[in-house]
C-alpha positions as CSV (number, residue, x, y, z in Angstrom):
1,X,-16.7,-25.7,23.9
2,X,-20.0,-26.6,25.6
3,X,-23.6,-24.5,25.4
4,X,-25.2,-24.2,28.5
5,X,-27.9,-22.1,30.2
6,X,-26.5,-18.8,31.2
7,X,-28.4,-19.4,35.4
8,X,-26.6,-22.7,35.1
9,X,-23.4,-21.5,34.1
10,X,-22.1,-20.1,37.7
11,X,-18.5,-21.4,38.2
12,X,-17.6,-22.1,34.1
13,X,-15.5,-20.2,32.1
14,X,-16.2,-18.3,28.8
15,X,-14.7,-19.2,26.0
16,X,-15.6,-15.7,24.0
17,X,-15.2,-11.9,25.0
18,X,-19.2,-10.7,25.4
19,X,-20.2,-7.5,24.1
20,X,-22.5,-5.0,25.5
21,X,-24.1,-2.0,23.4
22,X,-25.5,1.3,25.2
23,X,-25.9,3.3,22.2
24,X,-24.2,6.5,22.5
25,X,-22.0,5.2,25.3
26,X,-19.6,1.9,24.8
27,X,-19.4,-1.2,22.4
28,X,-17.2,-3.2,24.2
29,X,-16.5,-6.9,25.7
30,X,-18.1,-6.1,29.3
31,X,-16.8,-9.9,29.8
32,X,-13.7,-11.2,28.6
33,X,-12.9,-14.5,27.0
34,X,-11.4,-16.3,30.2
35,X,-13.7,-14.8,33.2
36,X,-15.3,-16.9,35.6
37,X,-18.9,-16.3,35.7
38,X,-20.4,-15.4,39.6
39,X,-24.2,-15.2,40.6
40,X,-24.2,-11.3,40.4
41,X,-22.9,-11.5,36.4
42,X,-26.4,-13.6,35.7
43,X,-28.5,-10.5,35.2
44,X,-26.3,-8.4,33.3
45,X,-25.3,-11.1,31.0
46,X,-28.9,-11.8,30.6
47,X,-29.7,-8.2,29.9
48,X,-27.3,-8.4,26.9
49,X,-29.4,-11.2,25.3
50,X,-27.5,-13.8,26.8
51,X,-29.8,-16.6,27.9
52,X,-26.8,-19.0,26.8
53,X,-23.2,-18.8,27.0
54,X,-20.1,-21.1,25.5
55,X,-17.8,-22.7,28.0
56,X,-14.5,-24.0,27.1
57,X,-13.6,-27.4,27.0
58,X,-10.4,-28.1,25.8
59,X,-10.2,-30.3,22.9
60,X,-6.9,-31.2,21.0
61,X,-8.9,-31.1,17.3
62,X,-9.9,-27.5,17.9
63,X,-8.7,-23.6,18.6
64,X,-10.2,-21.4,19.8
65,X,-10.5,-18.1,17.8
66,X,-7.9,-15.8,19.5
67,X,-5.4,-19.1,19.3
68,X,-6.1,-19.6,15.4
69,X,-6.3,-15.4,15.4
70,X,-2.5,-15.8,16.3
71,X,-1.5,-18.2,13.4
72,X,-3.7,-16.1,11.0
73,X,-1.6,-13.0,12.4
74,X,1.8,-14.6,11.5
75,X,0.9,-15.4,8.2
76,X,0.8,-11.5,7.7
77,X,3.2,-10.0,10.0
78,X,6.6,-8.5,8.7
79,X,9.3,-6.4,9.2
80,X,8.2,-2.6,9.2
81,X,4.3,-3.6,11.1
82,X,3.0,-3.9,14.8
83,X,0.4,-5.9,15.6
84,X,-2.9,-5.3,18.7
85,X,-3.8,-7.8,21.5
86,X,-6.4,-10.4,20.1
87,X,-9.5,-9.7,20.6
88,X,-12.6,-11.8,19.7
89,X,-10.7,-13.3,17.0
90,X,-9.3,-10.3,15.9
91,X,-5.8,-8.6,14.8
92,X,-4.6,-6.2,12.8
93,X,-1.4,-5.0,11.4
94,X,-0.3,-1.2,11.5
95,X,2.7,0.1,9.9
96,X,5.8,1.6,11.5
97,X,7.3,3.1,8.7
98,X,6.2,5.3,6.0
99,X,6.7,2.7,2.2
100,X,5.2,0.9,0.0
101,X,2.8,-1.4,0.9
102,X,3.0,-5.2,-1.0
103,X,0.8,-7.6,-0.9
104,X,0.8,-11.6,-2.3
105,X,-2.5,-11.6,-3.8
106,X,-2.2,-15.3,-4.6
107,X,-1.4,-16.1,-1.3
108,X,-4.2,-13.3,0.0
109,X,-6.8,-14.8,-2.3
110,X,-5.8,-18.7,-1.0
111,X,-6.0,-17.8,2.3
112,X,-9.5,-16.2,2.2
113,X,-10.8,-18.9,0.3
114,X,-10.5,-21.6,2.9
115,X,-13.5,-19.7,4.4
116,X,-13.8,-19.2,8.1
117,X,-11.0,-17.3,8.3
118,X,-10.1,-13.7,6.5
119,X,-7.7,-11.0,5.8
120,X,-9.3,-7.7,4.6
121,X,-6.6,-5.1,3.5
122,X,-5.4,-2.0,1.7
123,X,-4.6,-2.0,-2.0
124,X,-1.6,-3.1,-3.4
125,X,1.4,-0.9,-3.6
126,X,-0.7,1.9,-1.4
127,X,2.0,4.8,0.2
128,X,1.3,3.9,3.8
129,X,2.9,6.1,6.4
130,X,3.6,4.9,10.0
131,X,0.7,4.2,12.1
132,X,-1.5,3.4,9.2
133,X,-3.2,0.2,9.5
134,X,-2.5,-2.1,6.4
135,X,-5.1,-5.1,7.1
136,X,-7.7,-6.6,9.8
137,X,-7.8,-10.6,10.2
138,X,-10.5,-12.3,11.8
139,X,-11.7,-16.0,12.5
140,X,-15.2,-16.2,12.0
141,X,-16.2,-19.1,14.3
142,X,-15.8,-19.3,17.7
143,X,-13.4,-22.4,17.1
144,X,-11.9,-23.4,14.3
145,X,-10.5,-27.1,13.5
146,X,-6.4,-27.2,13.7
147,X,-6.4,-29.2,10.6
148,X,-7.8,-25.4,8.7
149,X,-5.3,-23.3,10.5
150,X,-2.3,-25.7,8.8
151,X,-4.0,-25.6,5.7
152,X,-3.4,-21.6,5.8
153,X,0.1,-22.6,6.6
154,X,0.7,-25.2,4.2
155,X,-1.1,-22.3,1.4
156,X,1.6,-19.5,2.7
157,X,4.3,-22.1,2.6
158,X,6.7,-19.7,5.1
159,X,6.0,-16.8,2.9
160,X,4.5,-13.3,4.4
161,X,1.3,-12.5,2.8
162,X,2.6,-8.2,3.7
163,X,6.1,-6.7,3.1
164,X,6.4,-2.5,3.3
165,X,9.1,-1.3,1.6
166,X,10.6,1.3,3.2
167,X,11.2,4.3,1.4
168,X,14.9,5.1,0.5
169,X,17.2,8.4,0.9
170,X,16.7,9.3,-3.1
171,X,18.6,12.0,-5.0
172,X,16.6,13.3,-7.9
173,X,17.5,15.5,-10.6
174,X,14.9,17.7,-12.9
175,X,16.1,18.6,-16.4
176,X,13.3,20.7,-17.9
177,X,12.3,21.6,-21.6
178,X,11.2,24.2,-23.6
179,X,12.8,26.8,-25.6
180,X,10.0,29.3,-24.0
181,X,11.3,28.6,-20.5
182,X,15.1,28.0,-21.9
183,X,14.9,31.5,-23.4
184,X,12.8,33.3,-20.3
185,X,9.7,33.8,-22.3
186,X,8.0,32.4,-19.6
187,X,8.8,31.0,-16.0
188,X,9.5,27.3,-15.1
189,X,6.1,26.1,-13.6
190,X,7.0,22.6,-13.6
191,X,10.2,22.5,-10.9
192,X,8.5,23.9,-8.1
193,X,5.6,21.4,-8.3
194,X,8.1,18.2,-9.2
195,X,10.6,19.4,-5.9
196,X,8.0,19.4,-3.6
197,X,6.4,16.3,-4.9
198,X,9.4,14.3,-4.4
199,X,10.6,16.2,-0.8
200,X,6.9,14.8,0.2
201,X,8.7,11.6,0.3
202,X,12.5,12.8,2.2
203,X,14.4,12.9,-1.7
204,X,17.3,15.3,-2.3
205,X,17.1,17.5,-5.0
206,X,20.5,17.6,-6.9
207,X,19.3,20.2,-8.6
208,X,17.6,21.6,-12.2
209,X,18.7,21.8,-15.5
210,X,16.6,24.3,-18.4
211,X,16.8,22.9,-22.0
212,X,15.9,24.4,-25.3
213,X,13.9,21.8,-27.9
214,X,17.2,20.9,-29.0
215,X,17.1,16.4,-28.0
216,X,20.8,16.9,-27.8
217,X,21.2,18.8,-25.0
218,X,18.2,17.2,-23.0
219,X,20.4,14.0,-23.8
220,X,23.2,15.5,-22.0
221,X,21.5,17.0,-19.3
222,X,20.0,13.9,-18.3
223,X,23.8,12.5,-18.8
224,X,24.9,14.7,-16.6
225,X,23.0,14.4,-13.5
226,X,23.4,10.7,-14.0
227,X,27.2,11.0,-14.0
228,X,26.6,13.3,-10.9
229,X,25.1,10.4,-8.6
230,X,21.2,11.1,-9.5
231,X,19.0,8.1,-8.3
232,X,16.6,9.1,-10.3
233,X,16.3,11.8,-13.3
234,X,12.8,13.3,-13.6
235,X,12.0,15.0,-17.2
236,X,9.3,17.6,-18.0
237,X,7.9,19.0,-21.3
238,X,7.7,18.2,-25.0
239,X,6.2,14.6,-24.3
240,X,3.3,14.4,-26.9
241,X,3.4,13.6,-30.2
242,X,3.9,16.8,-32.0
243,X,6.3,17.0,-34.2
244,X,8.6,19.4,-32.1
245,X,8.3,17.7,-28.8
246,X,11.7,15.5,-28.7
247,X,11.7,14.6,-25.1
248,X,11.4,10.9,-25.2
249,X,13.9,11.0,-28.2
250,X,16.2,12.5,-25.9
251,X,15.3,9.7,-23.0
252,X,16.0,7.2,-25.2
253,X,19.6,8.5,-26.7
254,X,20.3,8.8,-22.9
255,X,21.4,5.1,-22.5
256,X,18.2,4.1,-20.4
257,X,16.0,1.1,-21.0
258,X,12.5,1.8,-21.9
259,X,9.8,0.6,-20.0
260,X,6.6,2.2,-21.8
261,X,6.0,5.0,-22.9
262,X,2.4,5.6,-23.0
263,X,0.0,4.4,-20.1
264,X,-3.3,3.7,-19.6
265,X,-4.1,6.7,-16.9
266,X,-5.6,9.8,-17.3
267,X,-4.4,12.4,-16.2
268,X,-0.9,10.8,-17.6
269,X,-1.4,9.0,-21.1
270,X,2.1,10.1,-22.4
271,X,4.3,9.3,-19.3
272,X,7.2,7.7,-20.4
273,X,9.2,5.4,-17.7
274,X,12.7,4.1,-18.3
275,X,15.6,2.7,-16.2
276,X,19.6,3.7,-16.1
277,X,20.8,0.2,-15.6
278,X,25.1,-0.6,-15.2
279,X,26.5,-3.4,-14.2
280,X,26.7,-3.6,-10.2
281,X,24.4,-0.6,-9.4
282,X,20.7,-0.3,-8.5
283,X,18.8,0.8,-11.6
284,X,18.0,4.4,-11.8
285,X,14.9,5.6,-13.2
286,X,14.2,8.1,-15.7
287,X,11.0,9.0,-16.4
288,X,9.4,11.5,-18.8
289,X,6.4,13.6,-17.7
290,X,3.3,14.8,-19.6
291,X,2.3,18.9,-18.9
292,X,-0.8,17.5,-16.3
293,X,1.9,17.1,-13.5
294,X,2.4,20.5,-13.8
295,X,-1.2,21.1,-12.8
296,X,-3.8,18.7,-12.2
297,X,-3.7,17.5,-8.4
298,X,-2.9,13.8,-9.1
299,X,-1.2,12.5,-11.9
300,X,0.3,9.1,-12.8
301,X,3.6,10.4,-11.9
302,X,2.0,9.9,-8.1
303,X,1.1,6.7,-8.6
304,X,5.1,5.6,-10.0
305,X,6.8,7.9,-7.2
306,X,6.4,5.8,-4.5
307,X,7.6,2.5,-6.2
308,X,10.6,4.5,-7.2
309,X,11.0,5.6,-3.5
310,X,11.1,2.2,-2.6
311,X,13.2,0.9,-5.3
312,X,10.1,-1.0,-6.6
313,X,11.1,-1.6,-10.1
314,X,8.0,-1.1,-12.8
315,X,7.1,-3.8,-15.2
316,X,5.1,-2.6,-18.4
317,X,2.6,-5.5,-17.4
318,X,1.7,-3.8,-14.1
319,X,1.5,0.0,-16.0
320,X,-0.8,-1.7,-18.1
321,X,-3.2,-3.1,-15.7
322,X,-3.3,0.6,-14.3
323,X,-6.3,1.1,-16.7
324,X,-8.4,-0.7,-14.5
325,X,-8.8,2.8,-12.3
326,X,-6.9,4.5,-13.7
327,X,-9.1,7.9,-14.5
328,X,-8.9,10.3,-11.9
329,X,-12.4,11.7,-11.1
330,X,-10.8,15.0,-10.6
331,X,-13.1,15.3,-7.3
332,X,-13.5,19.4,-5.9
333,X,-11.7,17.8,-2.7
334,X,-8.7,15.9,-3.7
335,X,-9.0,12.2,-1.1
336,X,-5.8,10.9,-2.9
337,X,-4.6,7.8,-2.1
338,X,-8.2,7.0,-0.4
339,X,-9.6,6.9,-3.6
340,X,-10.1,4.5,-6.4
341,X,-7.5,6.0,-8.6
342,X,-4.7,3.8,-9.4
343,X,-5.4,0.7,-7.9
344,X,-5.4,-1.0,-10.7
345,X,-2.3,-2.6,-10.0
């Protein structure tokens, strides 16, 4: 790459797409990396603010930035994503399917600290649905040396910085407590909002089973919908601490493997997360959750349901770094996911 005057540069070739503003009208390259410059591009390239332009000159040491923008793309790209044309060093990654979004942080945070280069993205473990876009890589300079592009490499190591997850064809079952719903004192509140919750993401609901305060028969419920194929069993009611509220004595008589119960989210303090695991099948969860599902707009239960759709197992590490925003703001206009709430982990 060689600076020259832009009168003397008739006959070279750019090296760099050239952008021209008319406020109001277009931001765009009105020349593209490659062009030939002619005697009638002179004024309008000087009317830009181009009184000097960059020619290429090939040079073995070097890319230039929509070269090294393709290595920095395929340190990203994965199964599930599309990618755009470069474009002043630019590419970024859409998704084409609705999952979970993951993300190597380590390899992220190595990546962007060569400098020079970046990745900006989404959150981890964000819902994403097709035609999102997850991330937006640049390289800052012009040209880059080769010797930084293989460092990227070398960092990555083969390994995709992106996976989505797609999410799977789920059965779920409900099994809701209460004597005053078991008995018909009142009506069930909490299936409606838990079957449309999980049809957001293409589950099959197996169906819904009413149980008095009795932890035996909650155990058995819970049984039963395993026994009938459930992928995952979702539990309302009688999850505080009161003395009468035997739900997560009933989860755990169940057979399941407790994860936590207790989290550091509000709305969602007493969720309780557990796993069905036999030998030879996928784990299934069962989870145990707190009255706010029933009716504050976003819950922790939204931000498990989509690791569960995706047959993302949950650690008790990762539901505890859910603290870091993990209280919902409760906001008059619900922005969920494009907020800060869960994105802890």
């Amino acid at each position: 790459m060689r600076e020259v005057r832009t009168e003397d540069a008739v006959g070279q070739v750019l090296c760099h797409d050239l952008t021209q503003i008319i406020p109001g009208v277009m931001k765009d390259a009105r020349f593209r990396k490659g062009h030939v410059v002619t005697e009638e591009d002179i004024p309008v390239l000087l009317s830009i603010g181009k009184e000097h332009l960059y020619i290429w000159e090939k040079d073995d040491t070097m890319y230039h930035e929509d070269e090294a923008a393709e290595i920095l793309c395929s340190l990203c790209m994965n199964e599930h994503m599309s990618r755009s044309q470069a474009k002043e060093g630019k590419i970024e990654l859409r998704a084409e399917v609705d999952g979970l979004l993951k993300i190597d942080t380590e390899l992220l945070d190595g990546v962007n600290g060569l400098g020079d280069m970046m990745i900006a993205t989404l959150h981890p473990n964000m819902p994403v649905k097709k035609g999102d876009k997850i991330c937006g890589t640049r390289v800052i300079p012009l040209v880059i040396k080769k010797e930084r592009m293989e460092e990227a490499k070398r960092i990555c190591g083969g390994r995709p910085i992106f996976t989505i997850l797609p999410y799977q064809k789920k059965k779920a079952a409900i099994v809701t407590t209460g004597s005053e719903v078991y008995h018909g004192r009142i009506e069930d509140a909490f299936g409606p909002v838990l079957m449309e919750k999980v049809k957001e993401f293409g589950a099959e609901i197996l169906g819904q089973t009413i149980t008095d305060d009795n932890p035996e028969m909650t155990t058995e419920a819970i049984r039963h919908w395993l026994e009938q194929g459930a992928d995952m069993v979702l539990v309302s009611g009688g999850m505080s601490v009161d003395p009468d509220d035997k739900t997560p004595l009933a989860i755990r008589n169940s057979g399941v493997r407790v994860v936590s119960y207790g989290a550091p989210v509000l709305p969602g303090a007493m969720f309780l997360l557990s796993y069905y695991e036999k030998e030879g099948e996928k784990p299934r969860a069962v989870a145990g959750l707190p009255g706010c599902v029933m009716y504050a707009k976003r819950t922790i239960f939204d931000l498990v349901l989509p690791r569960l759709m995706a047959d993302d197992m949950v650690t008790v590490e990762e539901l505890y770094r859910l603290g870091r925003g993990g209280l919902c703001m409760n906001c008059e206009v619900c922005h969920y996911p494009n907020c800060g709430f869960g994105k802890g982990w």
